[in-house]
Steps between C-alpha positions, in 0.01 A plus 500: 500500500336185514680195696534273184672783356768581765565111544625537153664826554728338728546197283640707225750738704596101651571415154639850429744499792593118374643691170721664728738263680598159483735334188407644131261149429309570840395883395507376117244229647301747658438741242397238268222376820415902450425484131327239603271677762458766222346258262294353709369808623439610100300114508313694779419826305406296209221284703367808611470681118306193411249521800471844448396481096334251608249597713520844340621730721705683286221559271276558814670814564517641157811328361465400156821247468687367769820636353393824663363376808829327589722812382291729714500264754839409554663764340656350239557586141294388201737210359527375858163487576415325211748191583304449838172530287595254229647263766187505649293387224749201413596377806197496747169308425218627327135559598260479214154663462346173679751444756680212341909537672714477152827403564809772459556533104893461590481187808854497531625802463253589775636202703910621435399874653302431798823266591702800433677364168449751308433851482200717356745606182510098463118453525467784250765366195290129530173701476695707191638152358156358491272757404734529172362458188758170449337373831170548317577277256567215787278228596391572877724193642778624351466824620422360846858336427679790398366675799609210757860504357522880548402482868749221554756743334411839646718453827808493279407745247504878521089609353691655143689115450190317605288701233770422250464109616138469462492658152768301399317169672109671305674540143653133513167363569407783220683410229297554213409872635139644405312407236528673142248770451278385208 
């Protein structure tokens, strides 16, 4: 076991023993500081998918999507795996062919879960909300507006009602809905 690794070992059973005494708001406060810990250390995972596909590692050893790197990996299920992968490709910069950084394709959404805001069910309902076909239909500032009012919201929302928000907040700016089919 590496040193990093225990160091944060004992920070957690801290934090878990801090659930355990003190008045209901102290534990309360410390299992919220746990959820906290969590998502960050999903923030983690998520940095590491995107170095990983991108320097193609996965692929390297015969993986054909990431999806079934990470599930093999970490032992996950399909569904699950497939929130860290689609978190990875909307929240961490790209690399293109030439080497040009891009930046993350959801800037604050990333910036909300590597503070620990939100959680990877959040990150994936704003990917879902703007990779709709109503969000299609959006100018890119507006969508970059949508998506900034959805991380500001995510700490108070559970993922199902922040989905709900943002489609409500996409078909407003939507209102004439697609285009007739000539």
């Amino acid at each position: 076991m590496s040193e990093n690794l225990q160091t944060a070992l004992d920070g957690v059973t801290q934090l878990q023993a801090d659930t355990l005494v003190g008045t209901f708001e102290e534990r309360c406060s410390a299992t919220r500081e746990l959820e906290i810990l969590g998502r960050r250390v999903d923030f983690a995972r998520v940095c590491a998918i995107s170095a990983f596909v991108r320097e193609g590692g996965f692929h390297a050893r015969g993986y054909k999507s990431p999806i079934h790197a990470i599930r093999d990996l970490w032992n996950l299920d399909h569904n699950d795996a497939k929130r860290y992968v689609t978190a990875a490709e909307h929240i961490c910069p790209q690399i293109t062919l030439d080497g040009q950084v891009l930046p993350p394709r959801l800037p604050a959404t990333a910036t909300a879960f590597a503070a620990g805001a939100m959680s990877l069910r959040h990150v994936e309902k704003i990917a879902e909300v703007l990779g709709s076909k109503e969000a299609g239909r959006l100018t890119p500032a507006v969508c970059a507006d949508v998506e900034v009012q959805l991380a500001d919201h995510a700490p108070v929302f559970e993922p199902q009602s922040l989905y709900v928000l943002g489609m409500r907040i996409v078909r407003s700016f939507d209102q004439d809905g697609p285009e007739p089919d000539d």
